[in-house]
C-alpha positions, 0 to 999 in steps of 0.5 A: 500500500502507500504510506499514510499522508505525514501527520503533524509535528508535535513538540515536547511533552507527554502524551494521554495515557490509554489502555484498551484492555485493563482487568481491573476498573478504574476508580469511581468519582463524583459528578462532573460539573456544568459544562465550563466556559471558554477560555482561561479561568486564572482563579480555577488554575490559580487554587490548582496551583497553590493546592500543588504548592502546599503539599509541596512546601509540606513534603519539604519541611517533612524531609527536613525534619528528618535531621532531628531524627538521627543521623543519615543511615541509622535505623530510625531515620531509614524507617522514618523515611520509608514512612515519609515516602509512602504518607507523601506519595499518596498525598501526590496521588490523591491531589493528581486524582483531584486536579486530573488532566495535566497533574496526573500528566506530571504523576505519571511522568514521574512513575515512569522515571526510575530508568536505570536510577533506581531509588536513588532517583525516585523513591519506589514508594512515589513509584508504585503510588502513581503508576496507578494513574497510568490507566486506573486514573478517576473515571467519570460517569457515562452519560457525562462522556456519552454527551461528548459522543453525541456532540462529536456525532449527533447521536447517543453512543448507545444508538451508534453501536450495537453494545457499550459498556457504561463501565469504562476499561480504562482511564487517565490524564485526558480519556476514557475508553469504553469497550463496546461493539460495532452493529457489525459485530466489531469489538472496538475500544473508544477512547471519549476525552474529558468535557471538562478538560480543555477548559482546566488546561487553558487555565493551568497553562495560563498560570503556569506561563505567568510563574514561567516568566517570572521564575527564571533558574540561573537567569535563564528562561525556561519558559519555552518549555511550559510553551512546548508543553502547552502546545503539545496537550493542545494538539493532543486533544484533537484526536484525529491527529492522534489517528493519523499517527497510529496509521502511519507508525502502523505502516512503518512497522507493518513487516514487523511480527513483534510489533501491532497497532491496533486498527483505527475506525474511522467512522467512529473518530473525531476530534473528542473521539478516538475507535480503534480495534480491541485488544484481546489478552494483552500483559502490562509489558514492565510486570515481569511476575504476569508476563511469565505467568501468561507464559512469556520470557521477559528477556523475549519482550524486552529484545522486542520491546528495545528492537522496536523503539530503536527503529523507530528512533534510527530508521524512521526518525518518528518516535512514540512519545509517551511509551510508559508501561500504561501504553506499552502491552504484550500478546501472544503473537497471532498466525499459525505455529505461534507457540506450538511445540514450545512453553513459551509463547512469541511476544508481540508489542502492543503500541497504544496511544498514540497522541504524541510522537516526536520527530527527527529531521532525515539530517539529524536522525542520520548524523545521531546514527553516526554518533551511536556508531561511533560510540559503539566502535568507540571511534574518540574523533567520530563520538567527539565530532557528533556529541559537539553537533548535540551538546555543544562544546562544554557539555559534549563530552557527556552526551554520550553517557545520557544514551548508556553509560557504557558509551564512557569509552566513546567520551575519552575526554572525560577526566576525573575531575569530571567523576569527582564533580558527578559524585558530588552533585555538581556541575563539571568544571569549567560548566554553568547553569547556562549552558546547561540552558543553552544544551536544552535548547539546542536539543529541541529545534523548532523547525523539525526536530525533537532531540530532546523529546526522543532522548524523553522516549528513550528514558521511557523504554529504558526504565521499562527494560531495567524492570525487565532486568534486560541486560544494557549489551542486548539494548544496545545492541539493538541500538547498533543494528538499527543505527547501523541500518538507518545511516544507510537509510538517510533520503529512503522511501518508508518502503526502501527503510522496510527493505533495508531493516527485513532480515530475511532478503533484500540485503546485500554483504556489506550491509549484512556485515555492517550489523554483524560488526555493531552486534560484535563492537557491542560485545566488546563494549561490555567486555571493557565494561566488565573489566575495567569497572573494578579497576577504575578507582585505581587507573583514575587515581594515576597522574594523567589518566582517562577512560581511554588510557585505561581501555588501552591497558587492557585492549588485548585481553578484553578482544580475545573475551569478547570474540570467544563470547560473541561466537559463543552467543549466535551459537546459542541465544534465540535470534531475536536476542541475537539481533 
């Protein structure tokens, strides 16, 4: 077929979160009130605002106090803590579940974040308490989101369908879904958007730009961001745009049989309204414990799950921009054989919600390609050249650790003074608050990419695999496979990519040799990793030290492990872990 028409660029944010199959029911609330007026109400999202702000200056003299407690680390003040995480979690809980639309946004950005830091990034207890809010967020009655049907169609949903279930399967930040039944006798999912919401978006943001020009970190101005933030939920609510985007990721990974978009229905789909096909028997993707349950390996899922996202970001430069547990599901893949003569069934992806995408200019997602390449033959000159190209000259050096810590020996102008500063929580030397500014900034271009967005993505995936337990060598070998693909793909056809990515014919010896050698690099990548990782407090502490010296020091040994190891792996793993 032909590729669906380009649908619009959006900017910088999170998007909705949907499911369409939840076994459990999200929680019930009061009423909504009379339909709203237009425009801005700056008394609406004022109190909003100053509920958030109490709770936050409460949360902050709670943790103070802790100090007269007992000293850091001591039993008391351990426990103490752990009972301040979960008193205050549910306090957030509760305010997203009050205020809705774009704080529980904000909560379920932060359920989403423990990508790769663990507890010390965001305590598990704020973790566990706002996942909640992913799917299972306060629901409003059916007749309140039936009017929003009626006005979008002129008729009742239960006129334009053969069945509705009142009861909604799902719900979040700017939606419901409701499982119902076309007089076809199609199950579809149909996703109905808040009728309160535009109008407490509009006065949210209107506070939230006047604290935005006001409020200016370092002396510089950050209040482009609550800009992309407003401009990208406002595109969000016409759901039609979010049709378009769920068609053409459709057509992109259509040779895919580990990846699945559900079918939108068109006829059924408007701005307020959103019908797409029912998913049957779908697994919340980051729960390891159900997956295996369902009969799936987790180690499977993951090689899918990170294979998908890094052709969307390498090959297609068209990234699903909110890809939190809440919108990434698992089934059994269809066909005939699926599973036959194996315990273990074959995953495949579920793709929901696609209100948000971010997008890479053919340039740019070419030239983050060579970076990727670079770092992974741990090329100094090549990795420098594309970090500078991103990051600018004071930061560049650091580019490379945002997308995996083991692209250290691709920065080898990293030192340890560099180290020492990380270990203390502050800035590198010779690094201002202003260039950290400025390297947002130039992440985020408005005339055709979203650097900053698709690095949001991938953080997203990436704490999605750690929950897996998914070993860092497998994701990025992922990652070299498709960047080795997509710097070959810079100018192609949505056709040509699918050729160039198919495993199974239309690939000539270079290209072929290409992915072995990323596949390869990657192996070595993690034998230098396990190596040197207990020697580095001692190669550091020598007079004119680096990552590079010390990956030269043990250069020999590490190559031998590494193709023993890589032999080894084809040998024996599933292909799909291969890559």
């Amino acid at each position: 077929g032909t590729a669906p028409a380009p649908c619009r660029r959006v900017p910088l944010c999170g998007a909705c979160s949907i499911t369409m199959a939840s076994p459990a029911s999200p929680t019930r609330t009061a009423p909504v009130p009379p339909k709203p007026p237009s425009g801005p109400d700056m008394g609406l999202g004022m109190g909003r605002a100053m509920a958030a702000m109490a709770l936050f200056e409460k949360a902050k003299k709670a943790y103070l106090a802790l100090d007269e407690v007992g000293p850091e680390g001591s039993p008391e003040r351990v426990a103490a803590m752990e009972a301040l995480h979960v008193s205050t979690a549910q306090e957030c809980l509760e305010l997203a579940k009050q205020n809705g639309g774009i704080y529980n946004k904000a909560a379920q950005f932060v359920a989403s974040l423990q990508g790769g830091a663990g507890d010390a990034g965001i305590p598990k207890a704020y973790i566990e308490a706002l996942a909640v809010l992913t799917d299972k967020a306060p629901f409003r009655p059916f007749e309140d989101m039936d009017a929003c049907f009626a006005e979008e169609f002129g008729m009742s949903a239960k006129e334009a369908f053969a069945e509705i279930d009142e009861t909604p399967i799902a719900a979040a930040s700017l939606a419901q879904v409701h499982r119902a039944v076309t007089k076809d006798g199609r199950t579809v999912a149909v996703k109905l958007q808040y009728p309160w919401l535009k109008h407490h978006l509009t006065s949210d943001f209107a506070v939230f730009s006047m604290f935005g020009q006001q409020i200016k970190p370092g002396g510089f101005d950050l209040s482009w961001l609550v800009r992309d933030f407003q401009v990208s939920l406002t595109a969000e609510l016409d759901f039609t745009g979010e049709a378009d985007n769920a068609e053409r990721c459709a057509f992109e990974l259509r040779g895919r049989p580990d990846a699945h978009v559900p079918e939108v229905v068109r006829e059924f789909t408007s701005k307020r309204v959103l019908t797409t096909a029912f998913v049957e028997d779908m697994t919340r993707c980051n729960d390891v414990a159900a997956l295996k349950h369902a009969g799936f390996d987790p180690k499977r899922v993951g090689a899918a799950l990170a294979s998908v996202f890094s052709e969307m970001v390498f090959v297609h430069g068209h990234v699903h921009g909110d890809p939190h547990a809440g919108n990434v599901y698992v089934r059994e893949r269809p066909g005939p054989g699926s599973g036959v003569g194996s315990k273990e069934k074959e995953p495949q992806i579920v793709l929901l919600d696609h209100g948000l995408y971010h997008d890479l200019s053919d340039a740019t997602r070419t030239e983050f390609c060579a970076l990727v390449n670079a770092c992974v033959r741990r090329d100094a000159r090549g990795t420098r050249k594309h970090s500078i190209r991103f990051a600018g000259k004071e930061l560049y050096r650091f580019f490379p650790l945002i997308l995996s810590p083991w692209f250290v020996f691709g920065s080898p102008d990293l030192n340890a003074a560099d180290f020492k500063a990380a270990a203390r929580g502050a800035l590198p030397p010779g690094v201002k608050l202003s260039d950290i500014g400025k390297f947002l900034v130039s992440l985020h271009d408005e005339g055709g990419t979203n650097m900053l967005g698709v690095l949001h993505s991938l953080g997203y995936t990436k704490g999605i695999l750690n929950e897996l337990r998914f070993p860092e060598s497998l994701r990025l070998r992922a990652f070299a496979r498709y960047a080795a693909i997509g710097a070959r793909a810079r100018g192609a056809s949505a056709e040509e990519k699918a050729r160039l990515r198919a495993t199974a014919s239309g690939i000539g010896t270079p290209h072929r040799v290409a992915i072995v050698l990323a596949a390869l690099r990657v192996e070595i990548l993690a034998w230098f990793v396990f190596v040197l990782a207990p020697l580095a407090p001692i190669l550091f502490s020598m007079p004119g030290s680096s990552v590079w010296t010390a990956s030269l020091a043990v250069s020999g040994p590490v190559y031998a492990l590494a193709a023993m190891s890589f032999v080894f792996a084809r040998a024996t793993e599933h292909p799909e872990l291969a890559m």
